[in-house]
C-alpha positions in Angstrom: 17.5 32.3 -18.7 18.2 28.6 -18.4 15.1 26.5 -18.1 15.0 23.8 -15.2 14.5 20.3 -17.2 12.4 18.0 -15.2 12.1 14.3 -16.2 9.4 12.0 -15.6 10.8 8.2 -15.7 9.3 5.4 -17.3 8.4 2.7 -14.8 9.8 -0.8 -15.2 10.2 -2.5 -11.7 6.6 -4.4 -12.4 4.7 -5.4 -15.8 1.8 -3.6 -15.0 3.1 -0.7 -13.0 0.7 2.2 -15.2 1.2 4.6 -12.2 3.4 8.4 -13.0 4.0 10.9 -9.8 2.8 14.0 -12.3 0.2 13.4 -14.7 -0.2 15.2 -18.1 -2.9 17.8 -15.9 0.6 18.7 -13.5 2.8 18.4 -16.6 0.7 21.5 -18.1 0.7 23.4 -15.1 4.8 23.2 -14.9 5.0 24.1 -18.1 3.0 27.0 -18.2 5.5 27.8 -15.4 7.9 28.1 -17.1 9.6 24.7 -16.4 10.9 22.2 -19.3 9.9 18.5 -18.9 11.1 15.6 -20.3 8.5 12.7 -20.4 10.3 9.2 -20.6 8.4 7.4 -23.5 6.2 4.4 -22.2 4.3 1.8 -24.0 2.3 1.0 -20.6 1.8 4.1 -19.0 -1.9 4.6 -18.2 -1.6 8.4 -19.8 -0.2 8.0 -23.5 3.1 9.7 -24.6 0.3 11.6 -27.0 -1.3 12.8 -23.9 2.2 14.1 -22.6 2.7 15.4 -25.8 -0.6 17.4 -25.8 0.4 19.7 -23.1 3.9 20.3 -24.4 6.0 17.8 -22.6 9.1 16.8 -24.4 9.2 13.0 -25.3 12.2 11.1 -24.9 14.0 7.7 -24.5 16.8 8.7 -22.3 16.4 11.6 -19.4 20.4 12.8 -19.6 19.4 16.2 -19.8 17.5 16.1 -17.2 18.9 17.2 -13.1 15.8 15.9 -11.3 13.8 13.1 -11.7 10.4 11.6 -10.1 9.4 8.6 -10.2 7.3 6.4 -8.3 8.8 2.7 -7.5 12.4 1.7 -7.3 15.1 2.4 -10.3 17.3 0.2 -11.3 20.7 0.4 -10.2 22.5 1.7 -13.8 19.9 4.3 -13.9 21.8 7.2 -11.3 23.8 9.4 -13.0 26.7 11.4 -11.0 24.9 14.6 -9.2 21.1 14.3 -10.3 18.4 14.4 -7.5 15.3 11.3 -7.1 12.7 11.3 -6.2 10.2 7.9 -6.0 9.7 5.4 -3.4 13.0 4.3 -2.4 11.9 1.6 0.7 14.9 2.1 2.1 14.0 3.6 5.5 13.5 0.2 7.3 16.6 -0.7 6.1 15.5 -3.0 3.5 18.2 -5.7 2.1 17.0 -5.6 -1.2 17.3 -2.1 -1.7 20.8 -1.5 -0.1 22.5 -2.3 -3.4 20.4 0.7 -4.7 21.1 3.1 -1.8 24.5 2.7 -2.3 24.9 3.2 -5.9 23.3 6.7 -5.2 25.8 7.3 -2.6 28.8 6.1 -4.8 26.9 8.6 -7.3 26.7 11.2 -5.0 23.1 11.8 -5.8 20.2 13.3 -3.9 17.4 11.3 -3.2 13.9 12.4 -1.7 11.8 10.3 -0.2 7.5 10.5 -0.8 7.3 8.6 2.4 8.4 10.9 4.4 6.8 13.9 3.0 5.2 15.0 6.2 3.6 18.1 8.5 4.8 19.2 11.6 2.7 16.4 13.0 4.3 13.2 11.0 1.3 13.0 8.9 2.3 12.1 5.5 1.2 14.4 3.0 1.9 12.6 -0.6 0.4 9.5 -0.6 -1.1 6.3 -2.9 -2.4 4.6 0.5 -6.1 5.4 -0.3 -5.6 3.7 -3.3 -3.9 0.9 -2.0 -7.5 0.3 0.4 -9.4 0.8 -2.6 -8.3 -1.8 -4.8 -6.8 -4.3 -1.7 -10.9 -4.4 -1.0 -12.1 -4.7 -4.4 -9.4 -7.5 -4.8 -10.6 -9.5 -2.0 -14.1 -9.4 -2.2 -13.2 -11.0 -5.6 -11.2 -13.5 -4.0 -13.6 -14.3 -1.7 -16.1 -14.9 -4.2 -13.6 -17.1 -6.3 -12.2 -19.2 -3.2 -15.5 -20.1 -2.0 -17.0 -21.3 -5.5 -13.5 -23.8 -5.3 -15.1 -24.6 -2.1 -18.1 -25.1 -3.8 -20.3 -22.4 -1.8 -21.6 -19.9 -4.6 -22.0 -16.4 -3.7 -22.9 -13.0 -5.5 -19.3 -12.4 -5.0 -17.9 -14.2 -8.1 -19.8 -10.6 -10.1 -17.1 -8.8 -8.6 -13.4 -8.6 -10.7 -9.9 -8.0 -9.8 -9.5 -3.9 -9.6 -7.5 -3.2 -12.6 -10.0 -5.2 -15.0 -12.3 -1.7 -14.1 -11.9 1.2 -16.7 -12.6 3.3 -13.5 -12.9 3.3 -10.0 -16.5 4.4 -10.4 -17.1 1.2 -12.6 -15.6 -0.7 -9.6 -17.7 1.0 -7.4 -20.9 0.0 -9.1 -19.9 -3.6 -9.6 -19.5 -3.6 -5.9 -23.1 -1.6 -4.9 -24.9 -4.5 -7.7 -23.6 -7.3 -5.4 -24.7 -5.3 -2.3 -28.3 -4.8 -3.8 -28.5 -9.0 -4.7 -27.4 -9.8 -0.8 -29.6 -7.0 0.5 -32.3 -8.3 -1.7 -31.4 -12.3 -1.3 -29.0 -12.8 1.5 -26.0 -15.3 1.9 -25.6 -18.5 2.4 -26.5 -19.7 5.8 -23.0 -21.3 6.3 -21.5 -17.7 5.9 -23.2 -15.9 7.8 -22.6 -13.4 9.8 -20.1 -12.6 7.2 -17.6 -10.0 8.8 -14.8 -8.1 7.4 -12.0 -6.9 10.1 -9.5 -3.6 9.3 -6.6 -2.9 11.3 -5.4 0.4 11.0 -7.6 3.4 10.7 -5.2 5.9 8.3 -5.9 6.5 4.6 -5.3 2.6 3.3 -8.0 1.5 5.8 -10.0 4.4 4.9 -10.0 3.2 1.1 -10.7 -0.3 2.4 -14.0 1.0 4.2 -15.0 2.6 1.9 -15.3 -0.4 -0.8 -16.9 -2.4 2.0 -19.5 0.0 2.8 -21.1 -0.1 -0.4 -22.0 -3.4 0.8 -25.6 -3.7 3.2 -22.9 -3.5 6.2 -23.1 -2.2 9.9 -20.0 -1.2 11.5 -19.6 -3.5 15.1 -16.6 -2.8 18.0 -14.3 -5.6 18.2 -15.7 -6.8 21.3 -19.0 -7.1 20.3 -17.7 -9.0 16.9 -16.3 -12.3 19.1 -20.2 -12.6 20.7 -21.9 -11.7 17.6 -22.2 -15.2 16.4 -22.9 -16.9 19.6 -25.9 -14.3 20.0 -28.0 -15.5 17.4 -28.3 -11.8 16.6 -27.5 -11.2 12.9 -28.3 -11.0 9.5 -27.6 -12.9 6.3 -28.7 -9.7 4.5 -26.0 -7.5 6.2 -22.1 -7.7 6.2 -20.3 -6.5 9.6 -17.3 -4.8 9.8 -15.1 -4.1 12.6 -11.9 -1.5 12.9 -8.9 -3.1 15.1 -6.7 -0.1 16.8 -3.6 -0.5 18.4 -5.5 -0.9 21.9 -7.7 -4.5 20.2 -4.3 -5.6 18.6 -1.6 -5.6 21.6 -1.5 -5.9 25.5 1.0 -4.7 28.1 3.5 -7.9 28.6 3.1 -7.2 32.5 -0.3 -8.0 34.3 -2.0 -4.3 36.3 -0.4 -2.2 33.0 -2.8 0.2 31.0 -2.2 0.3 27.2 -1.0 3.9 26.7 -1.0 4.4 22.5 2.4 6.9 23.3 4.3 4.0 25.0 3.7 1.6 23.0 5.2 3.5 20.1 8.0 4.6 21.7 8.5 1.4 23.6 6.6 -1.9 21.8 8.7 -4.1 23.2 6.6 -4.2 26.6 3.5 -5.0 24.8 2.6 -8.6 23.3 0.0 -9.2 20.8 -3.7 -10.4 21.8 -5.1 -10.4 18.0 -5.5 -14.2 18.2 -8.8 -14.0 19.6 -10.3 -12.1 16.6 -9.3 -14.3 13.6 -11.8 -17.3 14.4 -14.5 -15.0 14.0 -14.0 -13.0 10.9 -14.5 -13.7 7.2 -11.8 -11.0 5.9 -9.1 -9.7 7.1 -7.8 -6.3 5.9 -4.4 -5.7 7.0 -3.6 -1.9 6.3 -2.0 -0.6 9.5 1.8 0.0 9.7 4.3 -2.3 10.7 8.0 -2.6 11.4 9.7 -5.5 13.3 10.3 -3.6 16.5 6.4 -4.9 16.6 4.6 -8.0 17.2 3.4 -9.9 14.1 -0.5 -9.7 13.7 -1.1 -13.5 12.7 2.0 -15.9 12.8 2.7 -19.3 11.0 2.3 -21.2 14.7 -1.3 -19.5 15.0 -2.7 -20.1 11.8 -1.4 -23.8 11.9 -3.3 -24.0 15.2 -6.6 -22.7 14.0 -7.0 -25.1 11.1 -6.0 -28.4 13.3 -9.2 -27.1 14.8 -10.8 -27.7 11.4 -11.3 -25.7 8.4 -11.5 -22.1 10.0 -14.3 -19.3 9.5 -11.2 -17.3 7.9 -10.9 -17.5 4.3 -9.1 -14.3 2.9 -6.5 -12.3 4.0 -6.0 -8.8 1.9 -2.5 -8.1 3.6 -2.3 -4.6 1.8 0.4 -3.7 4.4 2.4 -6.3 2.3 5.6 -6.8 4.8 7.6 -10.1 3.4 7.7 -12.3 6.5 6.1 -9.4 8.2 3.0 -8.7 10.4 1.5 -11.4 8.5 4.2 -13.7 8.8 3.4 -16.1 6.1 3.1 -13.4 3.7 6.4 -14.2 2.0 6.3 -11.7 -1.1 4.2 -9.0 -2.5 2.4 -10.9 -4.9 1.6 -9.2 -8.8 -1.2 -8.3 -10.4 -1.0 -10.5 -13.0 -0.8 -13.7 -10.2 -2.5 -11.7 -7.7 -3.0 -14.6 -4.7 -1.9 -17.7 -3.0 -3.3 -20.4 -0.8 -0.9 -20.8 2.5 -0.8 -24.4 3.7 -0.4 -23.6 7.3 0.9 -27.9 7.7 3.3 -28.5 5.1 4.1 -24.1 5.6 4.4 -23.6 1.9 2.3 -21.1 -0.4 0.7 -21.7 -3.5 -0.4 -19.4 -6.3 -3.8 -19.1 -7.2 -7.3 -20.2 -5.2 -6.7 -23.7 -5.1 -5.6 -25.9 -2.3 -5.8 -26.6 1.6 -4.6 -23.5 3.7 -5.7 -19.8 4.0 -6.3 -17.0 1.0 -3.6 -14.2 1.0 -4.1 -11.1 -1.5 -0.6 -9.2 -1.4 -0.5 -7.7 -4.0 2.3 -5.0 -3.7 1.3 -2.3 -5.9 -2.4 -2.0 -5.3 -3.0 1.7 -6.4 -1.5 0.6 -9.8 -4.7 -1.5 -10.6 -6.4 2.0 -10.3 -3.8 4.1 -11.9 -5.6 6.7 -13.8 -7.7 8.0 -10.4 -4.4 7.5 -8.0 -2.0 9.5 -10.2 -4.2 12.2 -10.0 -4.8 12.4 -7.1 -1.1 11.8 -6.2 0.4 14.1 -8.7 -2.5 17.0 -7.4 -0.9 16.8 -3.6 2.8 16.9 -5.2 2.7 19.3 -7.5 3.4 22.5 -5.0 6.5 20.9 -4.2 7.8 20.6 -7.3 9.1 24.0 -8.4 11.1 24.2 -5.6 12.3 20.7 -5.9 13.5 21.4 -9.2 15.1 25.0 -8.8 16.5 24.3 -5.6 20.9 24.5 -5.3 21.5 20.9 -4.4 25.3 22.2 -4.4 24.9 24.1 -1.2 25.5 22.5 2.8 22.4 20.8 3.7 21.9 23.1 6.3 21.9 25.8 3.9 19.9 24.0 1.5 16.8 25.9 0.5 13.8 23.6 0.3 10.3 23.4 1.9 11.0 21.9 5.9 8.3 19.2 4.4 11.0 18.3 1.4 13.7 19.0 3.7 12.4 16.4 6.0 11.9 14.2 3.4 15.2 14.1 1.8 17.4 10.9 2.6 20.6 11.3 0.6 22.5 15.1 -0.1 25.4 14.8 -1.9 25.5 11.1 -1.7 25.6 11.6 2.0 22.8 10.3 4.5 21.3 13.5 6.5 20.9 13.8 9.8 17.4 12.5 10.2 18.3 8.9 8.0 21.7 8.4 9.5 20.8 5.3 11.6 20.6 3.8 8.1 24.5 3.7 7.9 24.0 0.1 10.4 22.0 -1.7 6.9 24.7 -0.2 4.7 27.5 -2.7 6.4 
């Protein structure tokens, strides 16, 4: 019998994308299996070709043999070959410009493409997923850039100890970095002009989870969002302690008409009749952790006119922004790109309206960097590669020749799968309207 070739793709969008979607623990299990796979060969790839090699993966340069392929971030539009099946994250399912070119070389190619994104239950809760990750090292990364923009602002803080994620060898190194700086503010405080120092969160999913986490190794109580815009006036806080608030949907957006309830139901199926009332928060918080989702049928979390207004009132209490959501021009409108790891910030001039890399200059701090689970890539492949490797026999054995209805595949795959044939399914067809 024929063995199924799987091929694992080299990853190339970004200089320091390290991340794989099955790592050489996965590899072994598939092999044993009975599978055949094909490991591009990668000088970056935070598991080593010899690691592949180890557990009988077959190194290669070019993946022709293979009929499916994962990968993780976009591939590059000479990549598809006629009839093969994909599988990485596509961003195509907001309709994304950039990526259309892409989407329809597949279709031209009459390839299959499966998207992680919407590997879901029966609920709509996503079930393969870097987000965690992405919380992790988005906290890590502004704690750091707190530290670094206030020492340009000549306030010194324990802070500056803390480094950019992906200079840890492990998320456990990172973790300890973080718990020394907590210990030297429980044991010494912050400067006066800081305090209360508070760190805000919207979302409450698995990136804000990851977020928390980070920031509760920290001396930190948790406060609601009400009790966050009277905390200063109060009197009632500690130097010693950081606060953190969690922003839901209900603290982020109002009903447009006066006498309307929020109802968390209608304002997904209907955002248009709500407005956003996040403009009251900013003023009081240190950080802000954007990590919720966001699509442009919503209102923007911070615009350019807001942030402009709140430094004509002087230099504001806000000095970073971790947008780990990362939306160009999105719910942080002045985030115009996912930033890289390598030139990880910029300072937005909210006057002239212009960014500029790095931590110096008049405006806010923005962190966007757009593939935060890469600066922990060893711990986030795992983990990712452990939740997707039930799927991937029948991903890989599967007859993508068949009608999609009577294509064989987990509901969860099924549901996940944007292209068949080169032909959008049911579920993705309102994507035809980007496509013109």
């Amino acid at each position: 019998m024929m063995k199924h070739k799987i091929g694992i793709r080299h990853e190339d969008k970004y200089k320091m994308e390290r991340r794989v979607a099955l790592p050489p623990d996965v590899v072994k299990d598939l092999i044993e299996q009975g599978f055949e796979v094909h490991v591009q060969k990668s000088p970056k790839r935070i598991f080593t070709d010899d690691e592949y090699k180890a557990v009988g993966a077959v190194l290669t340069d070019s993946l022709d043999e293979c009929d499916v392929i994962f990968g993780v971030k976009e591939m590059p539009i000479s990549f598809f070959e006629e009839g093969k099946t994909y599988i990485f994250f596509s961003h195509v399912i907001k309709g994304q410009p950039y990526n259309m070119p892409m989407l329809k070389k597949m279709m031209e190619k009459k390839t299959n493409l499966i998207e992680y994104e919407k590997i879901e239950d029966n609920i709509g809760k996503r079930l393969i997923f870097f987000g965690r990750f992405a919380g992790l090292a988005g906290m890590i990364n502004s704690l750091w850039s707190l530290g670094q923009r206030l020492k340009v602002q000549g306030i010194d803080t324990p802070f500056t100890k803390i480094s950019q994620s992906h200079k840890y060898n492990s998320l456990t190194e990172a973790e300890h970095a973080v718990k020394a700086v907590g210990e030297e503010i429980r044991k010494n405080g912050l400067p006066d002009e800081l305090a209360p120092l508070t760190i805000g969160f919207t979302g409450y999913g698995n990136v804000s989870r990851g977020a928390q986490h980070i920031a509760s190794l920290l001396p930190s109580v948790e406060i609601s969002p009400n009790e966050l815009l009277k905390l200063k006036k109060s009197g009632e806080y500690s130097n010693k302690l950081v606060y953190k608030v969690v922003f839901k949907e209900e603290d982020i957006v109002e009903p447009v008409e006066e006498g309307y309830k929020f109802e968390l139901l209608d304002y997904y199926n209907h955002p248009e009749k709500y407005k956003s009332q996040f403009e009251k928060y900013p003023p009081h918080l240190t950080i802000l952790m954007n990590c919720m989702y966001w699509d442009e049928r919503y209102p923007r979390i911070l615009t350019k006119d807001y942030i402009a207004s709140l430094f004509e009132k002087g230099e504001p209490k806000l000095k970073v922004i971790g947008d780990v959501t990362c939306d160009p021009d999105g719910s942080i409108e002045f985030t115009h790109k996912g930033t890289e790891i390598e030139d990880p910030v910029f300072v937005y001039d909210p006057v002239k309206r212009k960014p500029t890399m790095g931590f110096e200059g008049y405006g806010i701090l923005v962190m966007a960097v757009d593939i935060l689970p890469s600066e922990l890539p060893r711990e986030s492949s795992e983990s990712f590669g452990k939740a997707l490797e039930k799927f991937v026999p029948a991903i890989a054995t599967a007859d993508y020749n068949v009608d999609f209805e009577q294509l064989e595949l987990p509901d969860e795959i099924k549901g996940a799968m944007i292209l068949h044939k080169g032909k959008l399914t049911p579920k993705f067809k309102y994507i035809e309207e980007y496509l013109k």
